[in-house]
VOBAVO-721284 format. One record per residue (C-alpha): residue in one letter; y negated, z, x negated. Coordinates in nm, 3 decimals. Last residue first. Layout:
# VOBAVO-721284
@resn: A; north: Y; up: Z; east: X;
...
# end
This chain:
# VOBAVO-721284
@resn: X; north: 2.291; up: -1.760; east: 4.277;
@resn: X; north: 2.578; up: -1.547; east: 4.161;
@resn: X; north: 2.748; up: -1.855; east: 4.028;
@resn: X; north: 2.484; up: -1.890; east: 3.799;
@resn: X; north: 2.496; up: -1.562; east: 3.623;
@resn: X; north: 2.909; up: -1.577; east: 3.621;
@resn: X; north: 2.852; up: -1.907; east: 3.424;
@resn: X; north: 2.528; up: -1.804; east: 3.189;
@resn: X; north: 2.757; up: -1.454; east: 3.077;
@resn: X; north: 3.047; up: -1.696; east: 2.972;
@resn: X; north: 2.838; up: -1.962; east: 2.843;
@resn: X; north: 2.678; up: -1.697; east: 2.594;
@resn: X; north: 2.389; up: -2.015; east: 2.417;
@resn: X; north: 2.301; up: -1.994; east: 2.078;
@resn: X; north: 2.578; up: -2.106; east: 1.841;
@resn: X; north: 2.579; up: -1.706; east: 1.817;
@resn: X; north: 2.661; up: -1.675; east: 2.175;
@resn: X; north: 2.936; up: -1.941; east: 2.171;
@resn: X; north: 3.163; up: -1.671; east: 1.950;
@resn: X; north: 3.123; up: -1.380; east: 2.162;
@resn: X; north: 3.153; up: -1.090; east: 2.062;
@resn: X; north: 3.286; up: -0.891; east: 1.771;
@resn: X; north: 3.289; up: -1.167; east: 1.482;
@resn: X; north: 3.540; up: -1.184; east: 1.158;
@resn: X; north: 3.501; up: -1.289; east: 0.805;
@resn: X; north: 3.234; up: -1.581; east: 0.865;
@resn: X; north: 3.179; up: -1.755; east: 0.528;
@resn: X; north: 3.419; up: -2.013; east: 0.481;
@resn: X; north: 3.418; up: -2.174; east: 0.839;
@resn: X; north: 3.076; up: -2.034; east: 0.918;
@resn: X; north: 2.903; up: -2.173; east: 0.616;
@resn: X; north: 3.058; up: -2.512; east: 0.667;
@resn: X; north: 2.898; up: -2.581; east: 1.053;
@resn: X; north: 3.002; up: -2.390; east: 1.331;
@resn: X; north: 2.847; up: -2.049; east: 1.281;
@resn: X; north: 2.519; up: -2.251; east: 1.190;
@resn: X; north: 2.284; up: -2.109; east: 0.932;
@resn: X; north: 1.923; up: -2.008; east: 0.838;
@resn: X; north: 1.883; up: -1.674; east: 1.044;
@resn: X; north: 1.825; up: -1.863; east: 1.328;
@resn: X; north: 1.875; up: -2.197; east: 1.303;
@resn: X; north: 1.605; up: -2.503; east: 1.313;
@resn: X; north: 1.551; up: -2.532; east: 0.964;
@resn: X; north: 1.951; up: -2.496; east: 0.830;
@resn: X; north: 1.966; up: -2.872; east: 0.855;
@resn: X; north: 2.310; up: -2.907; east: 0.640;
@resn: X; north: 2.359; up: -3.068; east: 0.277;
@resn: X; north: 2.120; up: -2.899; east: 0.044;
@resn: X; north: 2.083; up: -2.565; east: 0.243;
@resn: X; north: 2.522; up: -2.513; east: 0.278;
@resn: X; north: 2.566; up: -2.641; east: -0.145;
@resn: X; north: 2.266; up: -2.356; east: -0.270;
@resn: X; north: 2.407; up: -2.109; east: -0.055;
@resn: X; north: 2.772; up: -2.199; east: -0.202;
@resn: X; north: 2.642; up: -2.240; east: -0.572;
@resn: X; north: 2.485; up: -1.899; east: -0.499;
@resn: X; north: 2.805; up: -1.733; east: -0.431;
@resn: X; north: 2.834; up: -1.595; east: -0.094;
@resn: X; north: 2.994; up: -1.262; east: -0.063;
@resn: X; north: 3.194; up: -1.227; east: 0.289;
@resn: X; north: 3.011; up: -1.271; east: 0.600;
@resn: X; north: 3.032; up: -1.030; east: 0.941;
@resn: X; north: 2.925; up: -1.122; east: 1.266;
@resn: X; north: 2.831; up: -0.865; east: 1.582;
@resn: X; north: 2.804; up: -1.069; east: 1.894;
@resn: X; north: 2.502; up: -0.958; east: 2.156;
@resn: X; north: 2.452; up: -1.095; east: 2.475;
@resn: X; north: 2.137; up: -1.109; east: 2.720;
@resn: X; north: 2.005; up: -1.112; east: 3.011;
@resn: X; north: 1.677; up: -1.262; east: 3.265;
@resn: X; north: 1.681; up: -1.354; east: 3.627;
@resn: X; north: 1.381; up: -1.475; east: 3.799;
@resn: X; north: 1.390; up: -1.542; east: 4.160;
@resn: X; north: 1.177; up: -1.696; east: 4.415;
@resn: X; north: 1.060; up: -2.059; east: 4.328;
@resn: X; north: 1.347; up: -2.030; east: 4.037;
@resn: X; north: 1.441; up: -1.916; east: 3.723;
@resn: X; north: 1.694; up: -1.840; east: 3.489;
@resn: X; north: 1.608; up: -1.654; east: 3.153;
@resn: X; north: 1.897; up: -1.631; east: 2.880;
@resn: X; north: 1.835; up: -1.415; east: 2.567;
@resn: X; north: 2.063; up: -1.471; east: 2.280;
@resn: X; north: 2.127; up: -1.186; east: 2.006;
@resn: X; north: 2.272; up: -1.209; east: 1.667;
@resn: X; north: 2.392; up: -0.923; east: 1.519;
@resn: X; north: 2.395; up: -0.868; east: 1.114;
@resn: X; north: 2.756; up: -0.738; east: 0.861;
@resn: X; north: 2.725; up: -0.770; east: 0.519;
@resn: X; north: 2.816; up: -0.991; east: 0.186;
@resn: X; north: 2.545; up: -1.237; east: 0.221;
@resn: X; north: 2.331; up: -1.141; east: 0.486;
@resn: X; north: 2.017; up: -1.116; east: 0.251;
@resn: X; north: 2.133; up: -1.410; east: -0.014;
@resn: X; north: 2.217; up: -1.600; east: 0.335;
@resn: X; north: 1.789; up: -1.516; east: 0.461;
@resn: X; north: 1.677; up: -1.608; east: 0.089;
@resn: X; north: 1.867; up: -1.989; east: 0.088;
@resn: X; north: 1.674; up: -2.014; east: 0.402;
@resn: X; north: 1.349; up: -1.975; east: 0.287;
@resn: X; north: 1.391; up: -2.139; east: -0.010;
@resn: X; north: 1.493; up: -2.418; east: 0.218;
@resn: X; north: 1.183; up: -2.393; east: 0.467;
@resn: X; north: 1.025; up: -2.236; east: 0.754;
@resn: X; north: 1.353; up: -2.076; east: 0.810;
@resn: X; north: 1.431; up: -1.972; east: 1.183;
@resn: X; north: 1.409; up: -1.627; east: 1.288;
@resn: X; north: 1.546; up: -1.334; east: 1.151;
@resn: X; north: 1.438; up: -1.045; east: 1.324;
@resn: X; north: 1.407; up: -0.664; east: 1.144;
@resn: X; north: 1.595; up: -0.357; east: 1.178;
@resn: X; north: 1.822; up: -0.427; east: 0.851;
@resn: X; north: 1.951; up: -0.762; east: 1.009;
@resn: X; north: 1.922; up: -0.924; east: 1.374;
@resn: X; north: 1.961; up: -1.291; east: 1.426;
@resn: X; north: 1.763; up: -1.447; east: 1.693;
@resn: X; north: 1.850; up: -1.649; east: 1.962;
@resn: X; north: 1.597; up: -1.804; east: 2.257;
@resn: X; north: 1.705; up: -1.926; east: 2.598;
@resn: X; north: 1.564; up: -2.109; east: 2.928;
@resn: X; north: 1.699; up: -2.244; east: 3.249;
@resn: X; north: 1.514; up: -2.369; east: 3.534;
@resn: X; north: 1.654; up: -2.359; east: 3.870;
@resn: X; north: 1.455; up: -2.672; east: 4.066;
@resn: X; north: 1.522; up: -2.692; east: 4.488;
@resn: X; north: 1.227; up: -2.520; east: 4.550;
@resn: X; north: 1.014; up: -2.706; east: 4.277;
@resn: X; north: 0.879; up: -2.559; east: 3.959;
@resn: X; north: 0.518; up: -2.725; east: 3.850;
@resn: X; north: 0.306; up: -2.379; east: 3.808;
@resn: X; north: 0.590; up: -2.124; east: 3.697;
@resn: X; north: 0.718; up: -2.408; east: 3.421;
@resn: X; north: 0.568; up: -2.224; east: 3.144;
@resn: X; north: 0.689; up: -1.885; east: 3.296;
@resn: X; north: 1.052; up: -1.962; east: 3.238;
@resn: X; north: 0.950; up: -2.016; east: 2.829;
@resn: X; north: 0.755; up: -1.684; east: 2.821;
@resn: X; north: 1.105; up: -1.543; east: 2.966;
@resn: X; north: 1.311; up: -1.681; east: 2.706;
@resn: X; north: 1.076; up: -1.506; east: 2.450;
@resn: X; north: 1.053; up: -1.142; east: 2.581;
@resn: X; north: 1.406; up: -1.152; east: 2.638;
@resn: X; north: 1.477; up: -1.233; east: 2.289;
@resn: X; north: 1.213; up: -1.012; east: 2.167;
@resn: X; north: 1.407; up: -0.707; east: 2.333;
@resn: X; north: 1.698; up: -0.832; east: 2.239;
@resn: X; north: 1.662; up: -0.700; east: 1.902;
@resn: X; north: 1.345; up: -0.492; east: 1.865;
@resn: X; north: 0.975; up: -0.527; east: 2.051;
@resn: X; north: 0.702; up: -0.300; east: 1.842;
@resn: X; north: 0.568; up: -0.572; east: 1.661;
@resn: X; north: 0.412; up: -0.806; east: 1.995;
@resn: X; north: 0.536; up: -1.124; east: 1.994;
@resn: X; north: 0.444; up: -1.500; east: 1.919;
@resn: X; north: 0.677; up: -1.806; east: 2.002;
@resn: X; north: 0.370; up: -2.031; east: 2.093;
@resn: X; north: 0.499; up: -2.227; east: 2.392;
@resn: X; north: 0.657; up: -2.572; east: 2.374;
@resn: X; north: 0.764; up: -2.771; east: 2.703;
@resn: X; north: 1.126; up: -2.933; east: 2.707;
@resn: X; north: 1.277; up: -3.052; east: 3.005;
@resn: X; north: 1.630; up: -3.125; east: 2.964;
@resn: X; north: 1.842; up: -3.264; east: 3.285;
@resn: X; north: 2.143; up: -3.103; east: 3.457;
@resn: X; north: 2.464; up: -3.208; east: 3.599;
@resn: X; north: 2.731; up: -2.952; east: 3.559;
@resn: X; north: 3.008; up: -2.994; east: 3.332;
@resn: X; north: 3.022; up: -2.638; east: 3.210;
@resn: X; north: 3.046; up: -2.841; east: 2.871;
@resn: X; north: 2.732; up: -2.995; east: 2.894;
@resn: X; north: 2.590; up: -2.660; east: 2.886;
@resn: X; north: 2.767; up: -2.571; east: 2.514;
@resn: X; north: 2.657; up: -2.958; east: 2.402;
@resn: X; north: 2.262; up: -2.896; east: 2.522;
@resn: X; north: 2.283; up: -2.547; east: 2.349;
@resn: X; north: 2.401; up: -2.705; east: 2.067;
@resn: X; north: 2.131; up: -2.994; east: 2.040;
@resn: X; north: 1.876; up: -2.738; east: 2.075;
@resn: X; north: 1.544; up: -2.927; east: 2.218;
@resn: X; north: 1.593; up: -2.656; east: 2.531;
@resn: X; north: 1.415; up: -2.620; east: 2.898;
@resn: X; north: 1.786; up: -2.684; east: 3.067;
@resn: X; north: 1.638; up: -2.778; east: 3.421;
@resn: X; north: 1.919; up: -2.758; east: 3.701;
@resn: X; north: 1.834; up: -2.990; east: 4.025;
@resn: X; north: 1.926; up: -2.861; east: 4.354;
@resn: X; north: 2.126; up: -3.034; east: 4.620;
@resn: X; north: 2.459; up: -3.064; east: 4.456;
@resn: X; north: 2.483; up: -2.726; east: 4.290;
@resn: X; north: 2.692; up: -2.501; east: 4.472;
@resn: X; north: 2.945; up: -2.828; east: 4.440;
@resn: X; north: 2.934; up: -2.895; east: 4.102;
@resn: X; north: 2.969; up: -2.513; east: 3.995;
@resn: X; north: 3.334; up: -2.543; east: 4.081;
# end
């Protein structure tokens, strides 16, 4: 499908995430990963997706000086949203053992921001999947940061590791944008290209 619309250009996935790398895999496209880092920084007064859109664009624009015409970059950035405030990732295990004692029990969002860009367009959206956990018990926290990298997730957990198949009630939205990367909304995106 894709394939074909895509033969002569190259596709830049500008992400270290291993699961965003799997989830674009899967739309079997070729593509390579470029990864440059940018200071994730913000200004206070930017909410939800907002900060998400702010951020996968500031990762476009670090390729605006080197991208080719036949290049489409492709940047995103996820955060989890709870009690009007962003939950980024952990900067330790404490840290994440406090962010599932917060969500423990309750209902957050998680937003992903996807930029693509190109010589002469730049197109950035969003998703947003509602997830709800039931009560955690500390020995479970304790168990999920111990034995899974919870340092490079938002929020301090993975929807498809443990915590998410004990822990994860229901979900309005899309599953895949809470791993960190709305194929679905990415897919119709590209095609329109």
């Amino acid at each position: 499908m894709l394939q074909d619309k895509f033969k002569n250009q190259e596709i830049i996935l500008a992400t270290a995430s291993p699961r965003r790398q799997e989830l674009f895999r899967a739309l079997d496209i070729p593509f390579k990963i470029k990864i440059k880092s940018i200071e994730e920084n913000y200004s206070n007064n930017l909410k939800a997706e907002e900060i998400t859109n702010y951020l996968a664009k500031e990762k476009a624009i670090a390729f605006e000086n080197e991208i080719t015409e036949n290049q489409i970059i492709i940047t995103a950035d996820t955060i989890v949203w709870f009690d009007n405030g962003a939950l980024e990732k952990p900067i330790n295990k404490e840290h994440a053992k406090l962010m599932l004692q917060q969500l423990s029990g309750k209902s957050h969002q998680v937003f992903t921001s996807i930029c693509i860009k190109t010589k002469k367009i730049e197109n950035v959206f969003f998703d947003e999947t509602l997830v709800f956990f039931k009560e955690f018990s500390a020995t479970e926290i304790e168990y999920y940061v111990d034995k899974f990298n919870t340092l490079d997730k938002a929020g301090g957990y993975g929807i498809q590791e443990w915590i998410g198949y004990i822990g994860v009630t229901r979900i309005e939205g899309s599953y895949y944008n809470v791993m960190g990367l709305p194929v679905h909304k990415l897919y119709e995106e590209l095609l329109k290209l």
